[in-house]
N, C-alpha and C positions, 0 to 999 in steps of 0.2 A: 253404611249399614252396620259394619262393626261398633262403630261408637254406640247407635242410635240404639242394639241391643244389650252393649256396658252399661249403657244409662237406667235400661228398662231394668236389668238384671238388675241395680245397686238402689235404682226405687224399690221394687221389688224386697230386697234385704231392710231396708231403713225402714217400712211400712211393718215387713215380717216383727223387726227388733219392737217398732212401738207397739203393737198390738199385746207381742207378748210383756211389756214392761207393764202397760198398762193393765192387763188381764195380773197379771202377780199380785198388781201394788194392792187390785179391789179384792182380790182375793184374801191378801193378808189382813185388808181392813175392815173387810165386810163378812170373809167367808165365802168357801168357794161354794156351796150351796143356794146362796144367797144373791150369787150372779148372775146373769144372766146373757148370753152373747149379744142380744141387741143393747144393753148396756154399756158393754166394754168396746162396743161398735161407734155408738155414739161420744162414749167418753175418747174416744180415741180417735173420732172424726174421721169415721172412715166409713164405707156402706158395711151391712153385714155377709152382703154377696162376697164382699173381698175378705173378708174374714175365711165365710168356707172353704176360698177358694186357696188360702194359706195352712186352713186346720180344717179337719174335714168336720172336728165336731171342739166341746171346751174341752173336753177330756184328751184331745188331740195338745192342748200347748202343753199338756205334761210332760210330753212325750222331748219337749225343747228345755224342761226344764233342766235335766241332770248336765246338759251341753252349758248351760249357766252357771251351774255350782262347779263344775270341774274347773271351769275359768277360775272362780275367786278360789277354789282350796289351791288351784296353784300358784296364785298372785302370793298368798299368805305363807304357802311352800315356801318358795324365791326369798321372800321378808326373812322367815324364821333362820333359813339357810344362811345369811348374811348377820345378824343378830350375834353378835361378839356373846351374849350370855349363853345362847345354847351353842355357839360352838366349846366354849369351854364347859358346860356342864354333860354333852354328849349325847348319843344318838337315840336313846331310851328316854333321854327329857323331848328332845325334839319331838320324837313320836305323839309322845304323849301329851304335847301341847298341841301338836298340830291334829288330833284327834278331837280333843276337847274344841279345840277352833270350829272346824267343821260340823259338830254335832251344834254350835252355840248358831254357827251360821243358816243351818237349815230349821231349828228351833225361831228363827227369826219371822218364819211364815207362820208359827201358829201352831196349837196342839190338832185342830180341826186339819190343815192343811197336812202335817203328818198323817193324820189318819187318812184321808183320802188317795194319800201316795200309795201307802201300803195297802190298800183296799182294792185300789184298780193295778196294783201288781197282781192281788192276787186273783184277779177276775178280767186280767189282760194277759196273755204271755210273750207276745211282743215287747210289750212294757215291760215287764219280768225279765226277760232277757237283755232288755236293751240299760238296765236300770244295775243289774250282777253283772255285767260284760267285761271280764278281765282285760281288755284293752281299753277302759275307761282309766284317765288321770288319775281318779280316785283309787282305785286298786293300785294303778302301777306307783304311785307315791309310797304306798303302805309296803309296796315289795321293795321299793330301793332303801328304803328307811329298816326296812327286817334285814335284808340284805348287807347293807353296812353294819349293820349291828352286829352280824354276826363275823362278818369279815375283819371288825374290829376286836372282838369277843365277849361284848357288852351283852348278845342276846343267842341264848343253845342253838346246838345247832345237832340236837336231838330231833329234832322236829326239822321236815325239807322249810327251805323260808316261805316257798307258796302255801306250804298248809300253815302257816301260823299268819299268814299275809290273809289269806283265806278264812281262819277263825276270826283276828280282826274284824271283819266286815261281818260275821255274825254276828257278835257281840255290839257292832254297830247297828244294827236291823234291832237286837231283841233289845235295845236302850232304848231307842225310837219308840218302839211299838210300848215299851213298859209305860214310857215318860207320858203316851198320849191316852195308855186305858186309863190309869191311875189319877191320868186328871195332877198332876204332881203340881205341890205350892211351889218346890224349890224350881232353881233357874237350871235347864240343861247340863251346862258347866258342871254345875253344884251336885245334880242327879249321877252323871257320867263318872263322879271323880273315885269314888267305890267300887266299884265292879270294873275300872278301868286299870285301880291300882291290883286289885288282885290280881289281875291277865297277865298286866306285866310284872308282876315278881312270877308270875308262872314260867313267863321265857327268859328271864333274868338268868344270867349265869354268875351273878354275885348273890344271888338267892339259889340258886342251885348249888354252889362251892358251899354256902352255910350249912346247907343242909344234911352235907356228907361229913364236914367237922363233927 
């Protein structure tokens, strides 16, 4: 009986994982407006019964997505952490590559598919919550990376490290949302690297030491 319920649970996950790979890939290709669940049912060779019976609706594999992007910001985490260039360049480069990373990763689904995220955050509150949830990877990377910083003395420590870990991810929310009203020609990367560099000479303490010179 044990086995025969392993087996069902780990069908059960391999079916969950294709549904939503497949629901992404049409979504980044097509737009997620544009789908349909008895599409992504069929493209995925499965009923659409078993669909709702994973996601109660399409607006539900949202809710699986930010579990998928925390995975890769911390696979690219782990990389950058190993990367003999940013160990010698230091914990403010780090950051700030791995900032740009992640903005370039999520820009990879589309200006449309940003705005939907930020749309149904803000006409869901569960999703809102579950999307800012300070024990998501994504925060807690940006507190260890402030954290060291400061611990090293590369980033003030005028400011507690959660509230500048915490402004961080505003400044992530309002790049998003800028990059997707504006319709922007340039590449995320390229949009982010402006307002990213002023933040941080903001908690720079080699911008702050000039400043008092």
């Amino acid at each position: 009986m044990y086995i025969r319920s392993t087996k069902r649970k780990q069908r059960a996950l391999e079916t969950k994982s294709r549904v939503f790979d497949t629901a992404h890939r049409m979504f980044r290709d097509r737009g997620f407006y544009n789908v349909t669940v008895e599409e992504i049912a069929q493209e995925a060779g499965i009923s659409v019964g078993t669909i709702y019976h994973l996601f109660k609706n399409k607006y539900d594999l949202l809710f699986a997505w930010h579990f998928k992007l925390d995975e890769k910001y911390k696979e690219y985490y782990e990389e950058l952490k190993k990367d003999s260039k940013y160990q010698e360049a230091g914990t403010l480069e780090l950051l700030r590559e791995w900032f740009l990373a992640v903005h370039e990763i999520c820009a990879d689904f589309g200006m449309e598919y940003i705005s939907v995220i930020y749309a149904y955050m803000l006409s869901d509150k569960d999703f809102a919550r579950t999307m800012t949830d300070r024990e998501r990877t994504y925060f807690k990377i940006i507190l260890e990376l402030v954290e060291k910083g400061q611990s090293e003395g590369s980033i003030t420590k005028r400011m507690a490290a959660e509230q500048i870990a915490s402004d961080f991810t505003v400044l992530s929310r309002g790049l998003f949302s800028a990059w997707a009203i504006n319709n922007s020609k340039l590449s995320m990367r390229e949009f982010c690297k402006s307002p990213l560099d002023i933040f941080i000479r903001g908690v720079s303490t080699a911008y702050e030491n000039k400043k008092l010179d």
